[in-house]
ROBAZA-401998 format. One record per atom (N, C-alpha, C, O): x, y, z; residue in three letters. Coordinates in steps of 0.2 Angstrom, whole numbers, plus 5000, padded with zeros to 4 digits. Last residue first. Layout:
XYZALA...
***
This chain:
483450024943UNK483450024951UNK483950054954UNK483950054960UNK483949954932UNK483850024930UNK483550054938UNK483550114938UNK485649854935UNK484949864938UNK484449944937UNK484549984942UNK486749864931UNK486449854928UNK485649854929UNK485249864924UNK487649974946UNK487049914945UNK486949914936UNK487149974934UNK488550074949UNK488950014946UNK488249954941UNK488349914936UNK487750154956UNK487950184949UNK488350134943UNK488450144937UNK487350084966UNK486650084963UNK487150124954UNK486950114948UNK488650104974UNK488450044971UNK488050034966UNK488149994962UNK489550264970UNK488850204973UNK488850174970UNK488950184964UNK491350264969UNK490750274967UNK489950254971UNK490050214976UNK492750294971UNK492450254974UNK491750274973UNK491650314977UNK494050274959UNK493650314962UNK493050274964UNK492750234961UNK495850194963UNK495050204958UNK494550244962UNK494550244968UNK497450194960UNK496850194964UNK496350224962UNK496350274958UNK498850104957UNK498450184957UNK497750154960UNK497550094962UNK499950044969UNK499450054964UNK499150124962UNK499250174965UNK500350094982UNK500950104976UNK500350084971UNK500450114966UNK500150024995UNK500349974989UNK500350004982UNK500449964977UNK500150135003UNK500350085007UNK500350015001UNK500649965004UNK499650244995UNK500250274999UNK500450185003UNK500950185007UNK499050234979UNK498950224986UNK499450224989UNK499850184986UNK499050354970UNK499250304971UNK498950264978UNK498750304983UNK498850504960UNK498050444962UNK498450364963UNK498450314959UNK499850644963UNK499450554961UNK499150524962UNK499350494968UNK500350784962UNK500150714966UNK499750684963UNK499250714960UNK501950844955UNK501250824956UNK501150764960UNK501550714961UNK503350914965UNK503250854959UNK502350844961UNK502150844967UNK503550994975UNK503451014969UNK503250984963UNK503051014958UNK504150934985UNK503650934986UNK503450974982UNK502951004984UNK505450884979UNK505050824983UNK504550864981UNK504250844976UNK506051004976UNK505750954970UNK505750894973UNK506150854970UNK506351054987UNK505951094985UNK505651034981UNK505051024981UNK507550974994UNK506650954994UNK506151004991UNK505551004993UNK508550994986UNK508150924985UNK507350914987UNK506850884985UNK508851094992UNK508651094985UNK508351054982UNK508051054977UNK509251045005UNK508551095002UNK508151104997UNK507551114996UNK509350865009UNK509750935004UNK509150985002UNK508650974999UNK508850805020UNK508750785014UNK509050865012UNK508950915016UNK509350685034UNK509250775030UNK509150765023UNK509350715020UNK509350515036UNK509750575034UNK509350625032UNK508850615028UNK508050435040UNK508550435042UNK509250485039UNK509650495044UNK506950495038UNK506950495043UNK507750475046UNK508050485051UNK506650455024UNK506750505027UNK506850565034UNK506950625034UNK507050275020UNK506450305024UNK506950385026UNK507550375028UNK507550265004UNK507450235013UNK506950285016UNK506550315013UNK507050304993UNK507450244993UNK507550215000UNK507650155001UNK505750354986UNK506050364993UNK506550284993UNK506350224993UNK504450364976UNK505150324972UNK505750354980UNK506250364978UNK503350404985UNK503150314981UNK504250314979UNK504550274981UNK503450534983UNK503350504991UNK503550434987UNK504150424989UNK503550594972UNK504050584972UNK503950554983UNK504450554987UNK502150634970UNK502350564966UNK503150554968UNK503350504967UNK501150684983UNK501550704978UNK501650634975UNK501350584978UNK499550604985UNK500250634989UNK500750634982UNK500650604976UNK497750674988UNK498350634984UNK499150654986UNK499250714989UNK496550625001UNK497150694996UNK497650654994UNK498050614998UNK495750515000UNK495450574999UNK495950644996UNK495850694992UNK495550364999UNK495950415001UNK495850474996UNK495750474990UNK495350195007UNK495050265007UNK495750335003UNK496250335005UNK496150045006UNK495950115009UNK495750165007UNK496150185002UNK496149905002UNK495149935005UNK495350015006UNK494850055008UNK497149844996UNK497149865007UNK496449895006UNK496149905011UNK496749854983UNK497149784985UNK496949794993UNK496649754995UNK496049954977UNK495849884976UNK495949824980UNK495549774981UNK495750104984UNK496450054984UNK496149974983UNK496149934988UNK494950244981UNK494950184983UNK495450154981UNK495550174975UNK494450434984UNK494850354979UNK494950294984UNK495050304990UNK492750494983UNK493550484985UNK493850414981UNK493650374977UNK491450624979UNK491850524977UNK492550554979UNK492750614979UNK490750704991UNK491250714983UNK491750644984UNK492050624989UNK490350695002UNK489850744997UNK490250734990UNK490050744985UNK491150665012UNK490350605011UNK490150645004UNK489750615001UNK492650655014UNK492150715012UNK491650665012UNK491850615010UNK493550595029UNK493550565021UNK492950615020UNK492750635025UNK494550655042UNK493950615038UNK493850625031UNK494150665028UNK496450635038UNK495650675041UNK495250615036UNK495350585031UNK497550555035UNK497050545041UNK496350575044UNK495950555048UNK498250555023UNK498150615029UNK497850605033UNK497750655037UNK497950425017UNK498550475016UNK498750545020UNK499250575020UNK496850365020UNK497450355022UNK498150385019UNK498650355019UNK495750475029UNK496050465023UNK496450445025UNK496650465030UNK494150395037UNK494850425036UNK495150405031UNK495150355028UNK492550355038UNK493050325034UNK493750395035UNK493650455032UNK491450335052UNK491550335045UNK492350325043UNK492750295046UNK490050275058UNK490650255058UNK490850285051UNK490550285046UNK489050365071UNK489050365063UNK489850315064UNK490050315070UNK488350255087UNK488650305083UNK488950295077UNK489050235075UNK487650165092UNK487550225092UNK487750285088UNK487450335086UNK488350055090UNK487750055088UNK487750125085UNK487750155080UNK489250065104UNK489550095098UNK489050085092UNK489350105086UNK488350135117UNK488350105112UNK488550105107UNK488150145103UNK489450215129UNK489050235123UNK488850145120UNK489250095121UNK490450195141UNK489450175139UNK489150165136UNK488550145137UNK491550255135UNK491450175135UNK490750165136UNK490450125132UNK491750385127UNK491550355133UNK491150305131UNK490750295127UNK491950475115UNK492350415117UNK491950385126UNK492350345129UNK490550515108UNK490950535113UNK491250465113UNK490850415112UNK490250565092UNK490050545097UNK490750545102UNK491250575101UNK490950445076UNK490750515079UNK490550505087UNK490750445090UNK492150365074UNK491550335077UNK491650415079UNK492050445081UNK493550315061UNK493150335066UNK492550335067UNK492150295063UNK494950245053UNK494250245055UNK493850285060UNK494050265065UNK496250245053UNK495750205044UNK495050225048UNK494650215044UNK496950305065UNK497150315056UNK496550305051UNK496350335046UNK495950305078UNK496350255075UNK496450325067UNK496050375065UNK495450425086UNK495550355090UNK495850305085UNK496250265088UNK495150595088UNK495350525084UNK495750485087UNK496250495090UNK493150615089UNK493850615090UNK494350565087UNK494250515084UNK492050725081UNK492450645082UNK493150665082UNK493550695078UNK490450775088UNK491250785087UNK491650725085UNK491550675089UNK489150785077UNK489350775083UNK490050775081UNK490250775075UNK488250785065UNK488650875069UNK488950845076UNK488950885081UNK487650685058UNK487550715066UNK487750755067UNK487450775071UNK488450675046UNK487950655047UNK487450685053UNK486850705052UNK489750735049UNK489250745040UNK488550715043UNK488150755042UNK490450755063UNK490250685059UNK489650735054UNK489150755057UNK492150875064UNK491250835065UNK491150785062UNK491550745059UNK493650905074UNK493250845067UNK492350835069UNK492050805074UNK494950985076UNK494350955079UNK494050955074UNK494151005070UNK496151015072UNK496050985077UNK495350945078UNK495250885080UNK496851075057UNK496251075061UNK496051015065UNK495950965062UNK497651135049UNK497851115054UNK497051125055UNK496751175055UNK498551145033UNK497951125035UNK497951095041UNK498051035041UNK499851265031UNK499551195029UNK498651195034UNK498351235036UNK500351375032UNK500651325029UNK500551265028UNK500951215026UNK499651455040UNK499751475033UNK500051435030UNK500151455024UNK499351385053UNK498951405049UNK499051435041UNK498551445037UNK500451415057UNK500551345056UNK500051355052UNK500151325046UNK500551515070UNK500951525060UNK500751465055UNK501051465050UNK500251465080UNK499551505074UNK499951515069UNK499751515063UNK501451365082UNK500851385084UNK500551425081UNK500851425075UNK502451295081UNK502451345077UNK501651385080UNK501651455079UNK502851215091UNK503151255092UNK502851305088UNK502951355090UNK502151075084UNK501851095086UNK502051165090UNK501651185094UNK503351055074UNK502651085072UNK502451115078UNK502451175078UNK504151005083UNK504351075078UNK503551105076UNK503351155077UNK503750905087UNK504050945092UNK503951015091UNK503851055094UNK503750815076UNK502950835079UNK502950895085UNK502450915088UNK505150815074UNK504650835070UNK503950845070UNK503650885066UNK505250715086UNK505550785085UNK505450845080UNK505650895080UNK504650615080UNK504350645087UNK504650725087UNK504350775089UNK505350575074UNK504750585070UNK504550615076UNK504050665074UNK506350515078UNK506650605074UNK505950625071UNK505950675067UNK506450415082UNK506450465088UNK506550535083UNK506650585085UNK504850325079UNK505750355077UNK505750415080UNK505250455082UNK503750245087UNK504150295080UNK504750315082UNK504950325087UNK503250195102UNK503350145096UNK503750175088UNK503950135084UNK502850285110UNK503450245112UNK503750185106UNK504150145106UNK501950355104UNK502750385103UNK502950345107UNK503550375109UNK500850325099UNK501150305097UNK501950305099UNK502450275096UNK500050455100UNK499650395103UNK500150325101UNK499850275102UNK500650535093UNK500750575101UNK500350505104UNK500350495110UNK500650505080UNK501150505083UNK501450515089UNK502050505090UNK499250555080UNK499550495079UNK500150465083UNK500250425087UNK499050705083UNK498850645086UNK499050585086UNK499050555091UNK499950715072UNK500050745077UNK500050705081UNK500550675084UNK498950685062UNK499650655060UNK499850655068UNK499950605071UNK497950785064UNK498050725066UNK498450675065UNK498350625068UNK498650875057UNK498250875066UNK498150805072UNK498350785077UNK498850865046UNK499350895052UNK498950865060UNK499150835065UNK497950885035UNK497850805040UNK498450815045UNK498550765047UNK498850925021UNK498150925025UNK498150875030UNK498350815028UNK499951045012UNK499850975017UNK499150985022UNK499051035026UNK500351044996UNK499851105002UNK499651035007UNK499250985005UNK501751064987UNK501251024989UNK500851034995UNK501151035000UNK502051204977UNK502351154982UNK501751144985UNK501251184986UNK501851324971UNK501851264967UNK502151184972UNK502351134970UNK501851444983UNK501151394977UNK501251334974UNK500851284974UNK502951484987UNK502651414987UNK502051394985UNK501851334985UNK503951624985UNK503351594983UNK503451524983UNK503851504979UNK504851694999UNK505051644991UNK504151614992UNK503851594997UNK505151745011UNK504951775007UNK504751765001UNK504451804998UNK505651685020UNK506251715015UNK505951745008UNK506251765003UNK504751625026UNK505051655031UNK505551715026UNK505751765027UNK504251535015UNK503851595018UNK504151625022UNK503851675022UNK504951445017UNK505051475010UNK504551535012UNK504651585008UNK504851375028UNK505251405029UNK505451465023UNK505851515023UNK503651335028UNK503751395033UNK504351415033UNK504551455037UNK503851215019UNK503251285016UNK503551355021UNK503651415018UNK504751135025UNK504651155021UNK504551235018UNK504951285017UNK503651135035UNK504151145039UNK504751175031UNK505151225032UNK502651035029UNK502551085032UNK503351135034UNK503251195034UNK503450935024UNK503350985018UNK502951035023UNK503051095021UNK503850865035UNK504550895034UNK504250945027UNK504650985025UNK502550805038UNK503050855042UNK503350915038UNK503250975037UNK502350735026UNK501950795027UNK502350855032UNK502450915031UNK503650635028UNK503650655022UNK503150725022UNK503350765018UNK503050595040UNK503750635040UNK503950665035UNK504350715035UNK501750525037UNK501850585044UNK502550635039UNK502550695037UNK502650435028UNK502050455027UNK502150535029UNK502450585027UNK503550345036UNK503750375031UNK503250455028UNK503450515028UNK502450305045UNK502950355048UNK503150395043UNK503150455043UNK502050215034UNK501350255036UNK501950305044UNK501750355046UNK502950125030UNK502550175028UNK502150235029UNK502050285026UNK502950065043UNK503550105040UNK503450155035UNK503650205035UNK501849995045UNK502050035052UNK502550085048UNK502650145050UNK501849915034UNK501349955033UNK501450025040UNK501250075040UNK502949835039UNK502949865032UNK502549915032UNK502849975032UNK502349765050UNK502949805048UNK502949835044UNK503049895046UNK501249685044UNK501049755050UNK501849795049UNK501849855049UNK501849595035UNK501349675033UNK501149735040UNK501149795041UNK502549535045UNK502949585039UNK502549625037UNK502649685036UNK501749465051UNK502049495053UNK502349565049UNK502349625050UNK500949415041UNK500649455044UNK501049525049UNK500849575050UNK502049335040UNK501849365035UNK501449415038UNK501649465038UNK502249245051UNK502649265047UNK502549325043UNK503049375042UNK501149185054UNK501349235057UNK501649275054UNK501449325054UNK500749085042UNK500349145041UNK500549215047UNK500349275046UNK501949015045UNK501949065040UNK501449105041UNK501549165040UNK501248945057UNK501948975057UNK501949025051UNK501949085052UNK499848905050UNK499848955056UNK500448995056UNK500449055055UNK499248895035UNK499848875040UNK500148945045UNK500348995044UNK498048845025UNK498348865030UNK498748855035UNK498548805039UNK497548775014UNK498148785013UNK498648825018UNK499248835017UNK496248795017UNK496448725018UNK497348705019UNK497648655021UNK496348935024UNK495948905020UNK496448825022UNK496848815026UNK496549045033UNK496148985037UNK496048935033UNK495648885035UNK497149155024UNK497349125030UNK497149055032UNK497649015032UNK496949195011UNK496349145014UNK496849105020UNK497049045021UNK498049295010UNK497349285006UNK496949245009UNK496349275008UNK499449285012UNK498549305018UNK497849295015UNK497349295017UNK500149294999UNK500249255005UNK499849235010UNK499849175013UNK499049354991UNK499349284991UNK499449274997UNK498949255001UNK498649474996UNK498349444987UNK498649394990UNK498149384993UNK499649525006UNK498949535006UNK498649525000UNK498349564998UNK501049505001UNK500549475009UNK499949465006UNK499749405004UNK500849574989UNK500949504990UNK500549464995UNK500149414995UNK500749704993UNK500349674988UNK500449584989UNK500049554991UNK501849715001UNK501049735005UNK500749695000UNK500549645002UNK502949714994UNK502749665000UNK502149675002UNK501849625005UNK502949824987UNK502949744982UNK502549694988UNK502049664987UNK503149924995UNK502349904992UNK502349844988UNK501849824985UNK504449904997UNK503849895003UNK503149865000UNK502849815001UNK504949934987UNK504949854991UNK504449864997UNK504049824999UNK504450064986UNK504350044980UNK504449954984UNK504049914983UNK505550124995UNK504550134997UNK504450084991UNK503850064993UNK506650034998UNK506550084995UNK505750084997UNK505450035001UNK507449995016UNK507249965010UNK507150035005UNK507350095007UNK507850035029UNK508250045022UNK508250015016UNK508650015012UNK506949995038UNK507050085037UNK507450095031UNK507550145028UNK506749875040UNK506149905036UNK506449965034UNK506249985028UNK508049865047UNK507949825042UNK507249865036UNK507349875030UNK507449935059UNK508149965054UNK507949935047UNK507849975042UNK506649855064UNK506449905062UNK506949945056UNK506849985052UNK506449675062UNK506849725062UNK506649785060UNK506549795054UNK505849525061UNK505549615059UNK505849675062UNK505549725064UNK506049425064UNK506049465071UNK505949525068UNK505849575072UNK506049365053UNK505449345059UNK505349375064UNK504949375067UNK507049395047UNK506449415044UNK505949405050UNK505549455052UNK507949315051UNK507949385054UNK507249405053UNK506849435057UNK507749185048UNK507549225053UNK507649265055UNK507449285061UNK508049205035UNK507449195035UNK507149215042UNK506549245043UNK509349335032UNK508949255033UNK508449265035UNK508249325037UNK510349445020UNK509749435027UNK509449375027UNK509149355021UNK511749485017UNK511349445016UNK510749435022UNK510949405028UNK512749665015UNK512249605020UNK511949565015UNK511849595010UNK513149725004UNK513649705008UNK513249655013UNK513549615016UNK512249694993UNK512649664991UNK513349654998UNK513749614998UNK510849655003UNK511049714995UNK511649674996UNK511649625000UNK508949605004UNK509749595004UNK510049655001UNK509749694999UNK507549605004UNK507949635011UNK508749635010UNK509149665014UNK507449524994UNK507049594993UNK507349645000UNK507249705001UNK507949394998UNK508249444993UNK507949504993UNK508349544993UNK507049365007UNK507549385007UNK507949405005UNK508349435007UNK505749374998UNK505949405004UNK506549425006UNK506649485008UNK505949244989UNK505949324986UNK506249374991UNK506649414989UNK506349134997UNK506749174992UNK506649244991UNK507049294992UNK504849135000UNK505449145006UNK506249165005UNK506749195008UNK504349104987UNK504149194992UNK504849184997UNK505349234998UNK504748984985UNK505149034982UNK504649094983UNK504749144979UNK504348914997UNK504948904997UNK505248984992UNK505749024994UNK502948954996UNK502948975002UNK503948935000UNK504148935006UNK502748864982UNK502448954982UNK502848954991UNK503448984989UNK503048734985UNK503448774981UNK503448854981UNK503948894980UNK501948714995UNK502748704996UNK503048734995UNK503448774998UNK500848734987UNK500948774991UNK501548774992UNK501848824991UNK500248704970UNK500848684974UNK501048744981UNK501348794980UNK498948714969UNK499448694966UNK500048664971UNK500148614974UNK498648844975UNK498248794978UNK498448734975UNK498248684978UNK499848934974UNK499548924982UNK499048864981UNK499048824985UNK499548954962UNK500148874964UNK500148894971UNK500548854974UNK498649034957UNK498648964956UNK499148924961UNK499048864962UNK499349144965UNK498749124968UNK498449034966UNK498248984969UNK500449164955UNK500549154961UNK499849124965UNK499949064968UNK499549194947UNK500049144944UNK500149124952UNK499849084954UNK499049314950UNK498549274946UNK498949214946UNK498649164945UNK500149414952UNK499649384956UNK499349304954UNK499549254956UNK500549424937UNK501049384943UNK500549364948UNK500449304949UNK499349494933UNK499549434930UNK500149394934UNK500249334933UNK499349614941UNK498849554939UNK499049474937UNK499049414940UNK500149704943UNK500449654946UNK499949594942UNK500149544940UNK500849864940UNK500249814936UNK500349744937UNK500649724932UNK501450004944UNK501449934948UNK500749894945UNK500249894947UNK502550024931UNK502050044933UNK501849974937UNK501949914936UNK504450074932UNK503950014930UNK503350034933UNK503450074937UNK505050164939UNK504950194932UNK504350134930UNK503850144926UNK505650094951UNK504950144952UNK504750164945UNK504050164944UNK505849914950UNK506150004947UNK505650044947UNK505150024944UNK505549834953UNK505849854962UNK505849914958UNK505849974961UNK504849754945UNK504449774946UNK504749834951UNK504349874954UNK505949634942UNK505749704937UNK505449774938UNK505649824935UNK505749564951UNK506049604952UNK506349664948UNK506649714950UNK504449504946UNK504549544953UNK505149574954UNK505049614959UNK505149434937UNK504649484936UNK504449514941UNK504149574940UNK505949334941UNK506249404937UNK505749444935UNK505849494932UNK505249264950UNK505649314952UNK506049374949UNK506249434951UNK504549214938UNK504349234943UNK504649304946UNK504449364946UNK505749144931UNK505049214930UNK504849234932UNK504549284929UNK505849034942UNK506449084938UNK506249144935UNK506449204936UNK504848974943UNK505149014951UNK505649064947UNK505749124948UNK504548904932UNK504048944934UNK504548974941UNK504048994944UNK506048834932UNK505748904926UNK505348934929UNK505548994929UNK505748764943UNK506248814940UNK506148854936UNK506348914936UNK504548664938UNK504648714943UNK505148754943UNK504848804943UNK505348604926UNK504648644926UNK504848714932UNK505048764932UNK506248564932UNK506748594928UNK506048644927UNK506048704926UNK505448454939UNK506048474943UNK506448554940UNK506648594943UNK503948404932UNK504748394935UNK505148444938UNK504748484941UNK502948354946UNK502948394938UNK503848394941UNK504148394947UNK502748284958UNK502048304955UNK502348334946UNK501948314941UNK503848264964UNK503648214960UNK502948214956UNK502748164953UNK504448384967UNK504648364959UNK504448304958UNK504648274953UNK503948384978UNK503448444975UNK503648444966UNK503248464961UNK504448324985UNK503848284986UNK503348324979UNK502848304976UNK505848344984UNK505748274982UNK504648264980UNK504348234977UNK505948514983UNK506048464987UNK505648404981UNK505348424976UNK506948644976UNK506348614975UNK506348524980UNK506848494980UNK507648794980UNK507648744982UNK506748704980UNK506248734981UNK508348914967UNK507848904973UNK507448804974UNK507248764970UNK509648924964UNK509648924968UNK508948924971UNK508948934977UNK509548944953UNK509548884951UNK509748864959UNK510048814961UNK508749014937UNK508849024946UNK508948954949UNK508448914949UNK509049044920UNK508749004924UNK509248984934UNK509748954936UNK509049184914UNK509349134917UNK508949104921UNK508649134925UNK507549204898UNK508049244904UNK508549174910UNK508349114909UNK506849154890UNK507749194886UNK508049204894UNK508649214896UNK505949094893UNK505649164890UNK506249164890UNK506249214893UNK505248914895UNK505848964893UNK505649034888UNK505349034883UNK503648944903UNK503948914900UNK504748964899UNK504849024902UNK502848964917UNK503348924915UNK503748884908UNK504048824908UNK502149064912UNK502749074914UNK503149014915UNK503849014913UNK500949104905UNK501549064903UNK502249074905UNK502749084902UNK499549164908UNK500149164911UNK500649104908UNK500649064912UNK498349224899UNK498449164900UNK499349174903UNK499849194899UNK496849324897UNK497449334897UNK497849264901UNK497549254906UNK495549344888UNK495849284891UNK496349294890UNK496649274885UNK494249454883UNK495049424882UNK495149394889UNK494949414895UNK492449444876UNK493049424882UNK493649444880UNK493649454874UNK491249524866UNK491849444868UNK492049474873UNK491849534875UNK490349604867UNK490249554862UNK490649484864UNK490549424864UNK489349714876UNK489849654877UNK489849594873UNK489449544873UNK488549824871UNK489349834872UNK489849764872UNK490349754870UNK487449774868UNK487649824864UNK488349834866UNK488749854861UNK487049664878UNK487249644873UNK487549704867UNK487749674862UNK486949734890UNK487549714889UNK487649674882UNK488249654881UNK485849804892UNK486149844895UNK486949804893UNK487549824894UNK484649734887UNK484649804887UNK485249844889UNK485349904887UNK484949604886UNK484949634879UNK484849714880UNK484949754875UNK485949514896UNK485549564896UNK485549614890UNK486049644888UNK486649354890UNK486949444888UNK486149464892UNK485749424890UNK486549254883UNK486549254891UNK486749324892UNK487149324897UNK486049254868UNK485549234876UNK485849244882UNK485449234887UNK487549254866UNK487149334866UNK486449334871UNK486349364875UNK488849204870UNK488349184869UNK487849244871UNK487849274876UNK490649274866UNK489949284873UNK489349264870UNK489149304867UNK492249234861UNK491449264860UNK490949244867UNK491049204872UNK493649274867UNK493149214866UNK492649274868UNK492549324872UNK495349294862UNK494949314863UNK494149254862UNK494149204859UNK496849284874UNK496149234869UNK495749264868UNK495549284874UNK498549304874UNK497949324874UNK497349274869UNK497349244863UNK499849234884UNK499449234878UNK498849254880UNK498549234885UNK501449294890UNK500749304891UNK500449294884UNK500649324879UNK
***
């Protein structure tokens, strides 16, 4: 990585509001293809068409750091600061597409391998749900960032290819279907948690206080021929708890719209429409507003919420820090007791639950303007 710094001509500065803070720039510059010490991958395929544009040993280096930088990134301890791989990646989608959609096709299936299976390219096509259930949460969210900044980024553009663009699309709706159970099951199992350290009398203040039950519920109850059969038997448990459920998390069924006092029901995760689900309404008609993508309830209109850069989601209640380092999904073995008091006792974090960034506070626009308006 080289840095540039470069000066800002002052006449093109706003003298009221950017010539006192904005004197220069840095220009961060990706040098990846050059030799950085690391081995060179000599397994990803370059074809005749893509080494008569630049050599043959070029593209290798650039596929060889690449990959070593993505896979740097699989350590939960690494912080997910993708910019400048994006930024590389995004040039040689318009560079060399061939080459970018040969060594993603590499990346993938490595990011699904481990040392007793190797996974092909057509398994990947069939999206296997086992296959998503034994990755870590930390591969998932490498895969959402990519789909969504690179591989989809301009579906239709000139660089558009129907067959891959399935492919990929495919694998975010997987990915994000895996998360988003993981999710459910991870609040589940902290309610269920909470009531049981309250049955033995044991103080739970310092464990994670779950909101958006209600609606996880509902989700999984609009869904359940498509979730894990142990996600269902955890929405089983809950809802046997009946009024005790009120002391151990935040259960509330029924939702107003901020704006109208009208009731809203819940018909999707990312969004809702106040008003009555009755198909005659004009959906004109009704408030549209924003769900948490960490708990599903509606988003607060009166106190900034966080925003996800990369997926646009919303998210209003932070999830513990030990949700993002899950090395499968919890859904598939018991987790040890002791183990989950310190799941849901580790602080929660301004990450987003479906790309593992941190996430930024979503302001008004008139607060971003230079405009004294």
């Amino acid at each position: 990585m080289i840095a540039v710094v470069r000066s800002l001509d002052p006449n093109m500065l706003d003298q009221m509001y950017q010539a006192r803070t904005q004197k220069a720039v840095v220009e961060f510059i990706w040098i990846g293809g050059q030799f950085l010490g690391i081995p060179l991958n000599k397994d990803i395929y370059i074809s005749n068409k893509q080494s008569a544009k630049s050599s043959e040993t070029n593209f290798l280096w650039w596929g060889s750091n690449i990959l070593w930088s993505l896979k740097n990134y699989e350590k939960c301890e690494t912080g997910l600061v993708l910019w400048d791989v994006i930024a590389a990646l995004q040039v040689l989608m318009k560079s060399a597409p061939a080459f970018l959609e040969t060594l993603m096709h590499k990346w993938v299936t490595d990011l699904f391998s481990d040392d007793q299976q190797r996974v092909s390219i057509d398994a990947l096509c069939q999206c296997r749900k086992d296959m998503m259930s034994n990755v870590s949460s930390r591969k998932l969210h490498l895969l959402n960032i990519i789909c969504r900044k690179v591989m989809l980024r301009d579906p239709a553009g000139e660089n558009g290819n129907s067959t891959s663009t399935d492919l990929w699309s495919s694998l975010l709706l997987s990915s994000e279907r895996e998360l988003r159970e993981r999710l459910v099951a991870f609040t589940f199992a902290a309610v269920l948690n909470r009531k049981s350290y309250f049955l033995k009398g044991t103080c739970a203040e310092n464990m994670w206080f779950p909101v958006g039950v209600a609606q996880m519920r509902s989700w999984v109850s609009m869904n359940s021929g498509g979730v894990h059969n142990q996600l269902r038997s955890l929405s089983s448990t809950i809802k046997r708890l009946g009024s005790r459920i009120n002391s151990v998390c935040e259960y509330s069924a029924k939702e107003t719209c901020a704006y109208c006092s009208a009731p809203v029901h819940f018909e999707s995760p990312d969004i809702a429409l106040c008003g009555s689900v009755d198909p005659t309404i004009v959906p004109t008609e009704r408030h549209k507003l924003s769900r948490c993508a960490a708990s599903m309830r509606l988003c607060s209109v009166l106190e900034p919420t966080w925003y996800c850069v990369c997926c646009g989601g919303m998210v209003d209640k932070l999830v513990p820090e030990t949700y993002f380092t899950m090395k499968t999904s919890p859904l598939l073995n018991a987790a040890d007791p002791d183990v989950e008091l310190s799941l849901y006792s580790a602080p929660a974090v301004p990450r987003c639950p479906f790309c593992g960034i941190l996430l930024q506070r979503l302001m008004p626009e008139f607060l971003l303007s230079v405009s004294p308006v």
